[in-house]
Structures are given as C-alpha cells and as structure tokens.
NUPA-835766 format. One line per 8 residues: number of its first residue (from 1); for each residue y negated, z negated, x of N, C-alpha, C, O. Coordinates in nm, 3 decimals, padded with zeros to 5 digits. Example, Ala and Ser with C-alpha at 12.3 -4.5 7.8 and 13.67 -1.06 7.14 Angstrom:
2
1) 00.569,-00.780,01.319,00.450,-00.780,01.230,00.330,-00.780,01.320,00.332,-00.846,01.424  00.225,-00.708,01.285,00.106,-00.714,01.367,-00.003,-00.787,01.290,-00.114,-00.804,01.341 $
END
This chain:
210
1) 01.059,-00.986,-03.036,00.934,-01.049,-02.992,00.902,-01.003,-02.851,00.988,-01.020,-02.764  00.788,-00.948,-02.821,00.778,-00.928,-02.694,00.778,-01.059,-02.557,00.740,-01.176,-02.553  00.825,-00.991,-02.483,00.780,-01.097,-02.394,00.615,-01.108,-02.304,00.550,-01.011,-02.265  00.588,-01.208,-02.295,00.469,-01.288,-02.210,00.471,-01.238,-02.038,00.535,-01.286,-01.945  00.364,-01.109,-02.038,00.461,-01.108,-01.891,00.443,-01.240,-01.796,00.373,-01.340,-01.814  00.521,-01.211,-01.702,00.494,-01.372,-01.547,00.390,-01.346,-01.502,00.358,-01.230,-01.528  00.277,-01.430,-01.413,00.220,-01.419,-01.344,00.229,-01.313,-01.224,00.126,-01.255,-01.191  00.356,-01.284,-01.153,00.356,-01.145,-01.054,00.353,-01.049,-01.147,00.289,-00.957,-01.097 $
9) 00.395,-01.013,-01.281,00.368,-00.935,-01.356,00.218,-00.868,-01.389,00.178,-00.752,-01.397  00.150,-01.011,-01.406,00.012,-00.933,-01.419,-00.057,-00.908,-01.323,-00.158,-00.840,-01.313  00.025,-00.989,-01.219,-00.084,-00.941,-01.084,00.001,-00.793,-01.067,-00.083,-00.705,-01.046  00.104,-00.752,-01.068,00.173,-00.602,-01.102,00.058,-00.523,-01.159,-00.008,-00.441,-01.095  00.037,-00.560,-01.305,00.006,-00.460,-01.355,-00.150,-00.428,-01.379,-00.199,-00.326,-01.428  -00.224,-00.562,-01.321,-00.384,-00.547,-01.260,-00.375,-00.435,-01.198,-00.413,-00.323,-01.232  -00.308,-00.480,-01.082,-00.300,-00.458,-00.976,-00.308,-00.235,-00.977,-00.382,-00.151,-00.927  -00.195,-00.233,-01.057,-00.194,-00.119,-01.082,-00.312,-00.017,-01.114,-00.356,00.077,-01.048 $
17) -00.358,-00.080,-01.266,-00.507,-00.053,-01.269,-00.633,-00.035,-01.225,-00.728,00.029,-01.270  -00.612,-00.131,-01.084,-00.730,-00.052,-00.997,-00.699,00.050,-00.921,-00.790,00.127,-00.891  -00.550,00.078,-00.869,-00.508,00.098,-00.815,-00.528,00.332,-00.886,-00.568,00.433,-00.829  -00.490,00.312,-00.983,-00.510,00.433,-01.047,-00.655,00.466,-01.151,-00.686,00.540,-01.245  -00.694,00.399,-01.096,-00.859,00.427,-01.122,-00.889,00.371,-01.292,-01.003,00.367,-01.337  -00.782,00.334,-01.364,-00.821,00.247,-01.478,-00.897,00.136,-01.546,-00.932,00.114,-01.662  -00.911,00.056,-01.397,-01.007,-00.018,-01.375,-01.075,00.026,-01.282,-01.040,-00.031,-01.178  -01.197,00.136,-01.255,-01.223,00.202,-01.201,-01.423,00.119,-01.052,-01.514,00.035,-01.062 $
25) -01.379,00.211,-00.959,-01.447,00.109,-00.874,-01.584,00.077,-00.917,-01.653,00.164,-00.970  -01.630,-00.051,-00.896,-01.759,-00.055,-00.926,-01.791,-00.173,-01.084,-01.887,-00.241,-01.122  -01.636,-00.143,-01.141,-01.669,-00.150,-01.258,-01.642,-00.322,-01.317,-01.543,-00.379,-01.272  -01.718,-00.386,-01.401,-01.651,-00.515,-01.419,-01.550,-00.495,-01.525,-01.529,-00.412,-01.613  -01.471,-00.654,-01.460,-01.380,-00.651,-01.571,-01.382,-00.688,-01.722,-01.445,-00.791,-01.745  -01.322,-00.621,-01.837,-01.360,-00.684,-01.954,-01.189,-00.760,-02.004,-01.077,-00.723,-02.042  -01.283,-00.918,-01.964,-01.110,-00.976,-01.980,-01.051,-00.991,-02.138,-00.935,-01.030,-02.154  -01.141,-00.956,-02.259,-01.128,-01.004,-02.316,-01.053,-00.818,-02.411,-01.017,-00.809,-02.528 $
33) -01.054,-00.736,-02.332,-01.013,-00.613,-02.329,-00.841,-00.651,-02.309,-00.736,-00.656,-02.374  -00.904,-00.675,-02.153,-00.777,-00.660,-02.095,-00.680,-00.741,-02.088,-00.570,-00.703,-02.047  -00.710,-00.895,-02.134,-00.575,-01.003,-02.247,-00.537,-00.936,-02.344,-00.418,-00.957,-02.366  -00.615,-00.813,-02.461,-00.548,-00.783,-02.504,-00.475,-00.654,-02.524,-00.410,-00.626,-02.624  -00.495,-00.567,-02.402,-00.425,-00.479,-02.368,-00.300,-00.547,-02.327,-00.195,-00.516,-02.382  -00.302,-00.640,-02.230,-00.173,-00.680,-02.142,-00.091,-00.798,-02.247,00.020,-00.849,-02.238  -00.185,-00.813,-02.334,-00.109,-00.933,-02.456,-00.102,-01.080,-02.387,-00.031,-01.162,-02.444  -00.156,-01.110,-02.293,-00.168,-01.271,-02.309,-00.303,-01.312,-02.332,-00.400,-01.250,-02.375 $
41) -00.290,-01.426,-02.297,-00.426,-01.524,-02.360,-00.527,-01.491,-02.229,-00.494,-01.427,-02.130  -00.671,-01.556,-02.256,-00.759,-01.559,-02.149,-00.715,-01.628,-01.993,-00.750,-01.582,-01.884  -00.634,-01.744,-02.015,-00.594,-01.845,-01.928,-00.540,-01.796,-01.806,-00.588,-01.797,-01.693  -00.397,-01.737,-01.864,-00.323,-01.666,-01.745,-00.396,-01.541,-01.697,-00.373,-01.474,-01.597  -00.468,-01.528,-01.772,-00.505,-01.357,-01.746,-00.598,-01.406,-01.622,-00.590,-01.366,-01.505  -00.691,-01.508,-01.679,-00.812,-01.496,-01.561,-00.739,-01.586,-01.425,-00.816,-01.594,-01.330  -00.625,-01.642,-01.408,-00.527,-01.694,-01.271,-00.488,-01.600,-01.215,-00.479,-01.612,-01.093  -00.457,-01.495,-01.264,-00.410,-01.337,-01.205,-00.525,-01.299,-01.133,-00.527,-01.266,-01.014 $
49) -00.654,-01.305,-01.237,-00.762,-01.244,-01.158,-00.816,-01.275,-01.039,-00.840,-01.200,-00.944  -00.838,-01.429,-01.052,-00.888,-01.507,-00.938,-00.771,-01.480,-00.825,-00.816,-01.444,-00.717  -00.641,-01.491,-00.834,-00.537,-01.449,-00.719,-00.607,-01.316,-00.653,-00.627,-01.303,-00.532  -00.641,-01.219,-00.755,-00.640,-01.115,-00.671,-00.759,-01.078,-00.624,-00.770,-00.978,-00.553  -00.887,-01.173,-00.667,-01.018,-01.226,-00.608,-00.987,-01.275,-00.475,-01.057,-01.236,-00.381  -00.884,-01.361,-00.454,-00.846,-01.409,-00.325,-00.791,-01.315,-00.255,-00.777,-01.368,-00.145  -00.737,-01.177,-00.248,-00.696,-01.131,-00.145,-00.780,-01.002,-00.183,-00.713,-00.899,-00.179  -00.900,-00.988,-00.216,-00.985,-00.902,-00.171,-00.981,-00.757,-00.281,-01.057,-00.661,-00.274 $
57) -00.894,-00.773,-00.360,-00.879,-00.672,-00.439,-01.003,-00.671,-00.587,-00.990,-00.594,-00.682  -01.048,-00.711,-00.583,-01.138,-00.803,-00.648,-01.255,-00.850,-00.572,-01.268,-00.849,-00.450  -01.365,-00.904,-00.689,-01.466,-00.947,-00.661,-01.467,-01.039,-00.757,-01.424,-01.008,-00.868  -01.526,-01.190,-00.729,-01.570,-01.274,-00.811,-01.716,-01.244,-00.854,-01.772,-01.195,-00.756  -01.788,-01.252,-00.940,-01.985,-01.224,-00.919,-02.010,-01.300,-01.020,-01.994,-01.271,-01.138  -02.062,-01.429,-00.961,-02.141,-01.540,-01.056,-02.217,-01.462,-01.197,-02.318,-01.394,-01.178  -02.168,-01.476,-01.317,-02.233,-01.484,-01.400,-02.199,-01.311,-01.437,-02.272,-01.253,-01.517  -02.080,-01.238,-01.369,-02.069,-01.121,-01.448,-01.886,-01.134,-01.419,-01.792,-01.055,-01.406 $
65) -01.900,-01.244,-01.420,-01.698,-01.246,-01.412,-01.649,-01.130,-01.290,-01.712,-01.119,-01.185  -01.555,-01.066,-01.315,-01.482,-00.989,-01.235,-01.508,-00.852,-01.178,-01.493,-00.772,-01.270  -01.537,-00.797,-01.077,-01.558,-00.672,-01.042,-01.434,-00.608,-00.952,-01.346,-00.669,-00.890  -01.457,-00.471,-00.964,-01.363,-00.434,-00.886,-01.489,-00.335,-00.776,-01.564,-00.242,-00.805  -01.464,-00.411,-00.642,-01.543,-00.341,-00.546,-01.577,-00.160,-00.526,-01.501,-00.065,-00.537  -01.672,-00.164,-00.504,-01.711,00.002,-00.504,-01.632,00.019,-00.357,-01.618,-00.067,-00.270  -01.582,00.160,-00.358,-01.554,00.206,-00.221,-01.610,00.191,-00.092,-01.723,00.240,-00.103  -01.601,00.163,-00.009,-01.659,00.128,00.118,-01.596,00.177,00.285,-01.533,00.103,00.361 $
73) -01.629,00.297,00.306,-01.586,00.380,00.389,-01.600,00.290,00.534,-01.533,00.318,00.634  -01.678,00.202,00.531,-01.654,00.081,00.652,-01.536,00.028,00.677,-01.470,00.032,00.781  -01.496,-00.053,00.510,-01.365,-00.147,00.470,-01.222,-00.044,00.552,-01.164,-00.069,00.658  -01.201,00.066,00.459,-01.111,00.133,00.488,-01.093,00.170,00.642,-00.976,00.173,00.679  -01.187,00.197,00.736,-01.189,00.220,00.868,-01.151,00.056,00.958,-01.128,00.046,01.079  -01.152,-00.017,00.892,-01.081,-00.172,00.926,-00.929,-00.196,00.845,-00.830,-00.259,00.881  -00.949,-00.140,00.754,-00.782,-00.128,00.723,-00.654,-00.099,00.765,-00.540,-00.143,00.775  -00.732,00.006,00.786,-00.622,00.149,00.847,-00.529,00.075,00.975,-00.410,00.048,00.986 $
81) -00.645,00.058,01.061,-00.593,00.039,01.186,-00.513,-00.140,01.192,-00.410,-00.171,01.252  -00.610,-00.236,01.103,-00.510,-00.369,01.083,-00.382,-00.330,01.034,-00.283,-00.331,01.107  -00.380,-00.300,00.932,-00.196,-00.227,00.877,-00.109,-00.235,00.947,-00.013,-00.311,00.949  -00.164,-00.090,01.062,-00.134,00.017,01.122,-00.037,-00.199,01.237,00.060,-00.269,01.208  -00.115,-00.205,01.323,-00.081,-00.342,01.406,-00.004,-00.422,01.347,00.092,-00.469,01.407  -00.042,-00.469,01.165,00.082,-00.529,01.163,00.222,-00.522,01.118,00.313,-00.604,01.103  00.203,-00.372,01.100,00.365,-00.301,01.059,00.434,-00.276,01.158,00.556,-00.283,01.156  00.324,-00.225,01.321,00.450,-00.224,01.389,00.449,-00.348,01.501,00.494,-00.329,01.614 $
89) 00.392,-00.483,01.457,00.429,-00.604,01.489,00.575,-00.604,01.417,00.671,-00.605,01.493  00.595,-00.605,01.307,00.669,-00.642,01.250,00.834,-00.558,01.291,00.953,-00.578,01.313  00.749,-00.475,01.283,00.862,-00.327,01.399,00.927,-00.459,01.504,01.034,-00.519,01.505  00.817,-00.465,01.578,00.864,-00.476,01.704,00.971,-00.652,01.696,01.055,-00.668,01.785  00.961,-00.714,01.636,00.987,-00.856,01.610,01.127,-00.845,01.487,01.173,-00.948,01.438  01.173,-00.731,01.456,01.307,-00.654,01.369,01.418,-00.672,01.510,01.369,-00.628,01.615  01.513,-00.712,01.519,01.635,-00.703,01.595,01.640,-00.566,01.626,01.581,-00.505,01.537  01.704,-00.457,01.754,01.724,-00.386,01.783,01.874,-00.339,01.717,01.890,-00.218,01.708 $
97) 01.982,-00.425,01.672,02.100,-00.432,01.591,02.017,-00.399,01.488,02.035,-00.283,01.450  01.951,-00.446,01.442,01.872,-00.450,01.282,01.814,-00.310,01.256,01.817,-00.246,01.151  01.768,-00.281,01.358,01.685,-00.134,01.358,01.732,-00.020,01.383,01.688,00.090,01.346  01.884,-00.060,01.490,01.963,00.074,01.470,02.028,00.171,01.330,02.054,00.291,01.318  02.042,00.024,01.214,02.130,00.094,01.100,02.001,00.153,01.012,02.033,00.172,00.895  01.897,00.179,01.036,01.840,00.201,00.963,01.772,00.361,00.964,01.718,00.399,00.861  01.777,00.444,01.073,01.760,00.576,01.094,01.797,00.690,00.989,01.717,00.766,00.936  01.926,00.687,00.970,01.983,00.772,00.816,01.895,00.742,00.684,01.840,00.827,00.614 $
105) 01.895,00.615,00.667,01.842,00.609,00.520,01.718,00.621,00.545,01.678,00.646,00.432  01.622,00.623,00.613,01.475,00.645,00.630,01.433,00.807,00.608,01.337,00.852,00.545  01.549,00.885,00.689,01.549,01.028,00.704,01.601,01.074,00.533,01.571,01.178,00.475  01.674,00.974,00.489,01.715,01.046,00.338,01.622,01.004,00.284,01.694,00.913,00.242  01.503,00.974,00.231,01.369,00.855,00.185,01.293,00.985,00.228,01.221,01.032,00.140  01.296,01.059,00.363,01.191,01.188,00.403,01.214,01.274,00.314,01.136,01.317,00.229  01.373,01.313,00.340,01.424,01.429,00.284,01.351,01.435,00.080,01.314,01.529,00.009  01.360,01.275,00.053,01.311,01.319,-00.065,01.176,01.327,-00.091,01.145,01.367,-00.203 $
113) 01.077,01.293,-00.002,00.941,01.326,00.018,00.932,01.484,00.050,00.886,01.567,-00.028  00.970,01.504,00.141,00.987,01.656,00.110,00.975,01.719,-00.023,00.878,01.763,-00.084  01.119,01.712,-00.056,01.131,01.761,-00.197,01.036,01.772,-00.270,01.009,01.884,-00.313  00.956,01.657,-00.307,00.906,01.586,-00.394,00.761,01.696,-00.395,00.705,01.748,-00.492  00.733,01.704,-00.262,00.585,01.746,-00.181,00.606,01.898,-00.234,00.507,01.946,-00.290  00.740,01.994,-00.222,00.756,02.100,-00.218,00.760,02.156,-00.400,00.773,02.264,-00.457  00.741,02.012,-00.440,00.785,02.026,-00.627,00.654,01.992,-00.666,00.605,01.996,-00.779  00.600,01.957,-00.549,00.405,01.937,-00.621,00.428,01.780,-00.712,00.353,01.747,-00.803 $
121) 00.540,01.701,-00.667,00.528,01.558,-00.700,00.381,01.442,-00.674,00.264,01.462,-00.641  00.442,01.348,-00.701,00.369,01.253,-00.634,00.439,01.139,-00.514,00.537,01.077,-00.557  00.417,01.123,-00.441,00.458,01.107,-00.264,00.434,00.957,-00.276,00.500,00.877,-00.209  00.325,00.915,-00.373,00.335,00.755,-00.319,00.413,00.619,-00.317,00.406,00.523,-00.241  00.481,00.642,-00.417,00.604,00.550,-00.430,00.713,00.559,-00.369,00.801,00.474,-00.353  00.705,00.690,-00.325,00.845,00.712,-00.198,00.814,00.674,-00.060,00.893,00.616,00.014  00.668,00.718,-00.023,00.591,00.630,00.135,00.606,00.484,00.076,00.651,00.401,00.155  00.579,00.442,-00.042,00.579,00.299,-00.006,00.726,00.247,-00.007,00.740,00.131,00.033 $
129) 00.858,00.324,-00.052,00.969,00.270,-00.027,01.012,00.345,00.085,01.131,00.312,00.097  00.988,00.416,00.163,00.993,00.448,00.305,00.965,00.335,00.377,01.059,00.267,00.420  00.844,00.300,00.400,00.759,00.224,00.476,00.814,00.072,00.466,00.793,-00.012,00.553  00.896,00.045,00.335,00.960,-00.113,00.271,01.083,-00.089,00.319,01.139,-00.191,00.359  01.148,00.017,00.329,01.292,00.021,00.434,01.257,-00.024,00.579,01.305,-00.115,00.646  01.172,00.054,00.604,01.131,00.053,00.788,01.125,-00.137,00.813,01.192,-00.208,00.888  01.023,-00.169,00.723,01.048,-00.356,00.786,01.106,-00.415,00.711,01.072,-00.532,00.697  01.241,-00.355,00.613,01.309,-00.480,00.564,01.404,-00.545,00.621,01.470,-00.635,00.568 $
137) 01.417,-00.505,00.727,01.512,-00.610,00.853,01.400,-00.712,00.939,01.426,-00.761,01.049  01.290,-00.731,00.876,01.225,-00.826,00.982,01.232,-00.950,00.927,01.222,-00.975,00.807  01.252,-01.041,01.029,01.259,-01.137,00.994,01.192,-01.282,00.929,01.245,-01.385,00.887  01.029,-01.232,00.945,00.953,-01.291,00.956,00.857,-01.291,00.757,00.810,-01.189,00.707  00.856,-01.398,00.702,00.820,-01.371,00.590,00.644,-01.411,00.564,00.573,-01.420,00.463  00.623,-01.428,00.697,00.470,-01.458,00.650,00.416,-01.335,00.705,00.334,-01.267,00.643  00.456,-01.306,00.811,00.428,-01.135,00.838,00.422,-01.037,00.667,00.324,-00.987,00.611  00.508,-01.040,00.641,00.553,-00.967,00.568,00.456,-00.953,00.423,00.415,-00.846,00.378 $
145) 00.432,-01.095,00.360,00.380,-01.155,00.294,00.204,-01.077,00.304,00.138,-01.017,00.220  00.173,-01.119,00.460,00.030,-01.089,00.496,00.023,-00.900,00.480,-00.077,-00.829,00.465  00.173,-00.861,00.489,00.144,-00.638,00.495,00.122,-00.649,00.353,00.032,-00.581,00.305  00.216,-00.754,00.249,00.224,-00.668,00.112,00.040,-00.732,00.052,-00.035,-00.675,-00.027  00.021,-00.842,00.112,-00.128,-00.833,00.016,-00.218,-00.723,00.064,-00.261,-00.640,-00.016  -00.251,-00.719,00.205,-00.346,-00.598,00.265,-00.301,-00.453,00.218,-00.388,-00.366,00.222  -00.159,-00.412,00.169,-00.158,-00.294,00.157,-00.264,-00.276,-00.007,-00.379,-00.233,00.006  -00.221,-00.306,-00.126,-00.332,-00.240,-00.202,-00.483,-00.276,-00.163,-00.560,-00.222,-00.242 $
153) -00.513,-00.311,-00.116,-00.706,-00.307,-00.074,-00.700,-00.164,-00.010,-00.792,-00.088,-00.036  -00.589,-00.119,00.078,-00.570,00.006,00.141,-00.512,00.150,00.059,-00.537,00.268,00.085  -00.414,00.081,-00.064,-00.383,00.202,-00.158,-00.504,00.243,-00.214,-00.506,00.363,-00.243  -00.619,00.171,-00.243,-00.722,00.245,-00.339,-00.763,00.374,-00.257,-00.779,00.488,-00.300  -00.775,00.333,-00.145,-00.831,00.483,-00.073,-00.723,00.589,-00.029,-00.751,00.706,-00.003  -00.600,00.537,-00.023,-00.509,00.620,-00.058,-00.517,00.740,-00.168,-00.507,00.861,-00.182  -00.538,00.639,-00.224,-00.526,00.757,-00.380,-00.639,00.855,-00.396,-00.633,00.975,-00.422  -00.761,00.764,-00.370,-00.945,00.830,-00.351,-00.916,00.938,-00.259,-00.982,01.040,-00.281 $
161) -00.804,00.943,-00.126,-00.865,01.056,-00.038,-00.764,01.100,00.019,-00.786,01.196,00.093  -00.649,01.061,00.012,-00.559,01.147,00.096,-00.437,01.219,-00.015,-00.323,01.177,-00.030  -00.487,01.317,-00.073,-00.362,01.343,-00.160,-00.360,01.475,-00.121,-00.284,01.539,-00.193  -00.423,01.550,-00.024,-00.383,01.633,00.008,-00.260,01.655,00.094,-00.223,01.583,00.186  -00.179,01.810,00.033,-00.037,01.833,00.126,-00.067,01.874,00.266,00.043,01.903,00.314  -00.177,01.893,00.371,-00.192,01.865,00.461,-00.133,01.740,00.538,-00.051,01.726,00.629  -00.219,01.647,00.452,-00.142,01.480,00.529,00.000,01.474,00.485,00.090,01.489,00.568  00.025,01.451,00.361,00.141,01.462,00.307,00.263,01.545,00.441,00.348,01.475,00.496 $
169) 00.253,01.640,00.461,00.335,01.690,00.556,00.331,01.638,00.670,00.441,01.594,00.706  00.236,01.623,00.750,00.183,01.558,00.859,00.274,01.398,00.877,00.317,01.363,00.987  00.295,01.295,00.721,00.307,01.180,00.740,00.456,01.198,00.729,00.517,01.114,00.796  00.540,01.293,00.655,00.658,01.321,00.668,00.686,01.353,00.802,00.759,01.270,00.856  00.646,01.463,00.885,00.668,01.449,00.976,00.661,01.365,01.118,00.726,01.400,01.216  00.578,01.256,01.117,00.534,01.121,01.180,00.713,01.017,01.137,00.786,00.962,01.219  00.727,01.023,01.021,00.794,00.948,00.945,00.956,00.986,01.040,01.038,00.906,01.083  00.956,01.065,01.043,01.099,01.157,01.120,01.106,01.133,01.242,01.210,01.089,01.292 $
177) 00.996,01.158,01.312,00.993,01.104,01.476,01.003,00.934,01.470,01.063,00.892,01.570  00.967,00.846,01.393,01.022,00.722,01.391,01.164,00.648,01.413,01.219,00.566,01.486  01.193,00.763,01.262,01.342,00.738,01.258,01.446,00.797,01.352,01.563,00.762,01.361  01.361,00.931,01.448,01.461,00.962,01.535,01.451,00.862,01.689,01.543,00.842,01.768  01.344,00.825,01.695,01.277,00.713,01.803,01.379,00.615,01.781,01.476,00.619,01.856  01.375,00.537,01.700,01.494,00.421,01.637,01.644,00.455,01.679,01.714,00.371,01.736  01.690,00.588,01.645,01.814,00.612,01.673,01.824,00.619,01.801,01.937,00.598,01.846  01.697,00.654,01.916,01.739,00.657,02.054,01.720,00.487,02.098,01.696,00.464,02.216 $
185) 01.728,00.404,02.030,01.687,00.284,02.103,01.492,00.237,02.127,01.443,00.131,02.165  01.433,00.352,02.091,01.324,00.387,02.156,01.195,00.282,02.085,01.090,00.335,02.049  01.212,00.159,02.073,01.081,00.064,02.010,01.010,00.099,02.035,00.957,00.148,01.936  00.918,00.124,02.169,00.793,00.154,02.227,00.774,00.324,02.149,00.659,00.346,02.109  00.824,00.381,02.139,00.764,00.521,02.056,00.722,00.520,01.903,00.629,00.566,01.837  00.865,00.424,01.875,00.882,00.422,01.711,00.717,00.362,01.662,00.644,00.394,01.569  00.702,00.258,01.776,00.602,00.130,01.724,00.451,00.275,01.704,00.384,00.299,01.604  00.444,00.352,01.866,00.375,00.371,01.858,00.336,00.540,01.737,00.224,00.580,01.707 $
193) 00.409,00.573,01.714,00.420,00.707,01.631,00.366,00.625,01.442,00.298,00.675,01.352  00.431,00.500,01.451,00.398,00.433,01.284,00.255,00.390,01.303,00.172,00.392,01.212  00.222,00.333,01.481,00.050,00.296,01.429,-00.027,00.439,01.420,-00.121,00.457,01.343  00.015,00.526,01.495,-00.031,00.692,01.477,-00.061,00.756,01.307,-00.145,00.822,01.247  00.089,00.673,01.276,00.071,00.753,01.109,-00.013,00.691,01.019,-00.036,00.752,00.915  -00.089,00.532,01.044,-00.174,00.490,00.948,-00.271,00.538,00.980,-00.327,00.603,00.891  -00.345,00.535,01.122,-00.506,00.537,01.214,-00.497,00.703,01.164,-00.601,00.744,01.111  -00.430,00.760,01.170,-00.434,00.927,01.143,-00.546,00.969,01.034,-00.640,01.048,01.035 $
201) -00.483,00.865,00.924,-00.545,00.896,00.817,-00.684,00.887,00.795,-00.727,00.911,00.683  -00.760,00.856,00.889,-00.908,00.820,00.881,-00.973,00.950,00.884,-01.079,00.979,00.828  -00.891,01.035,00.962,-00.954,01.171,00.958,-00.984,01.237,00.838,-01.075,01.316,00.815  -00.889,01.192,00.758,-00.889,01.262,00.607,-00.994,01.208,00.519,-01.024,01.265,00.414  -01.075,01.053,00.578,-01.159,00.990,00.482,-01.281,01.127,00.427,-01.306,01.229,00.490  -01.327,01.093,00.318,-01.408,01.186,00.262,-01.531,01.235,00.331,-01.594,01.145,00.387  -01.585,01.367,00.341,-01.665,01.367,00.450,-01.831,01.346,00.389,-01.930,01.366,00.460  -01.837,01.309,00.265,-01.914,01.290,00.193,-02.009,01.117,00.210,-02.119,01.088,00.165 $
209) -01.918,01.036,00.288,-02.024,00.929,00.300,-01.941,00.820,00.210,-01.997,00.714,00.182  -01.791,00.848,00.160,-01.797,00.733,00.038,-01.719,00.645,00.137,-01.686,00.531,00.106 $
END
C-alpha cells in the first residue's frame, strides 16, 4: 500500500515543482491534477498550498485558487542581498570553536562541485549542501528557520538564470576563500566573501527585462 505522504512531504514535493519549472511561472494550480498526481485527497493538498501561499512561494487569487508568481526581476534583486545578510548573520552568531571544524569538509563539498561542474553535472544540490554545512553549527533556530523558507522564492531564479559555468566557477571559487577565511580565524572576511557570493549573482540576472 503506498504511503500518504506528511505534510513536509508535500510541501517537499510542491515545492519542487515550481522549483523545476513543472509548475511553471505564471501558471495556476490544478489541484485536482495535482491530489492526484501526489495521491492524496483535496484537504491536505490545499494546507500544503496555503503554507506555501504564506511564505511567498505561491499566490493565493480570489476565485482562481493557486498561482505560482510570474518572475519578477525586482523580487529577486531584494532577495539576493536579504539571504546574502542573513546567512552571514548566522555566520557571525556560529561559535568560533564551532566554525573552526568546519573548513575541510566545506573544501571536500567544493572539491565535489568541481568535479561535478567539470562532468557538465548539476551544481545545485551540492551549493545547497555546501551552504547547509557552512550554518549548521549555528545556534539559532529561528534564524535558520527564516534562511530555509526565503531560500526557494530565491531558487526559482536560480534555476531561470544562473546555470551558467561562468558563475558556477566563480561561486566555487568564493566558496574556498570562505573556508580558507574560517581556517585563519578570519569572521570578518568569511562573513564578507559569503555576502559577496549571493549579491554577485545579480549580475548574471537576465539582461532581457525578466
């Protein structure tokens, strides 16, 4: 019998869907599709939705149910740089004990971005477990709480515009001066080289207007 997924499940696997253009921008949702793609009932399905109505990933619209917002080259230029502040808040508020053991495994997390980049992979699940090493010594869980909802409103344009190996190299190498910053003791560089590597990316936004 299959199982019913949980509620973080479907917000998982919504989530995903806008995320890789399946539920693609602009577009409403068809819940009565997508209960039975994901196999539950209307109930839970539309509590998932409204959750992720609440943190912006989503649109509520009286009388057409669910949308998923069109791109907005404004939004993303307010993203970037919030992120960017509260990752290396979170940097900075990590124990200096806490932040020393963490230099090696960040650099082995590069090393396989590399690879990955040089094999014509895909880079994003390794930046996002890069980036989930860097603050998993902080201590703070509402911090933390507040990076993981803001980051997908910020993956969609991830995916829309930066997949070129230009950045890709560029963020590997940002990623390295962190972890070597960290090994010298060096907070004030580390902090400032990680807000460098989100705000960077604006350059890459599309030059087309989206």
């Amino acid at each position: 019998m299959a199982r019913t997924p949980l509620r973080s499940d479907l917000l998982e696997q919504i989530t995903g869907r806008v995320l890789d253009g399946r539920l693609p921008a602009g577009a409403r949702v068809n819940e009565v599709h997508l209960a039975k793609e994901l196999g539950v009932s209307r109930t839970p399905l539309r509590e998932a939705l409204i959750g992720l109505a609440d943190r912006g990933l989503l649109v509520s619209a009286p009388g057409r149910g669910f949308l998923v917002p069109p791109f907005d080259v404004g939004e993303a230029r307010r993203l970037y740089p919030l992120l960017a502040e509260l990752e290396a808040l979170a940097l900075r508020w990590t124990s200096p004990v806490e932040l020393a053991g963490l230099p090696d495994a960040l650099d082995a997390v590069s090393d396989e971005m590399a690879q990955a980049l040089a094999d014509g992979g895909d880079l994003s699940g390794l930046d996002d477990r890069w980036h989930a090493l860097l603050l998993s010594r902080c201590p703070n869980p509402h911090l933390l709480r507040l990076i993981e909802q803001t980051k997908p409103l910020l993956k969609r344009y991830e995916s829309a515009y930066f997949a070129g190996d230009g950045h890709a190299g560029e963020s590997i190498g940002e990623h390295r001066r962190i972890a070597a910053a960290l090994r010298d003791g060096d907070l004030s560089a580390a902090s400032a080289v990680l807000v460098a590597n989100w705000v960077k990316a604006l350059a890459y936004l599309g030059k087309d207007g989206r």
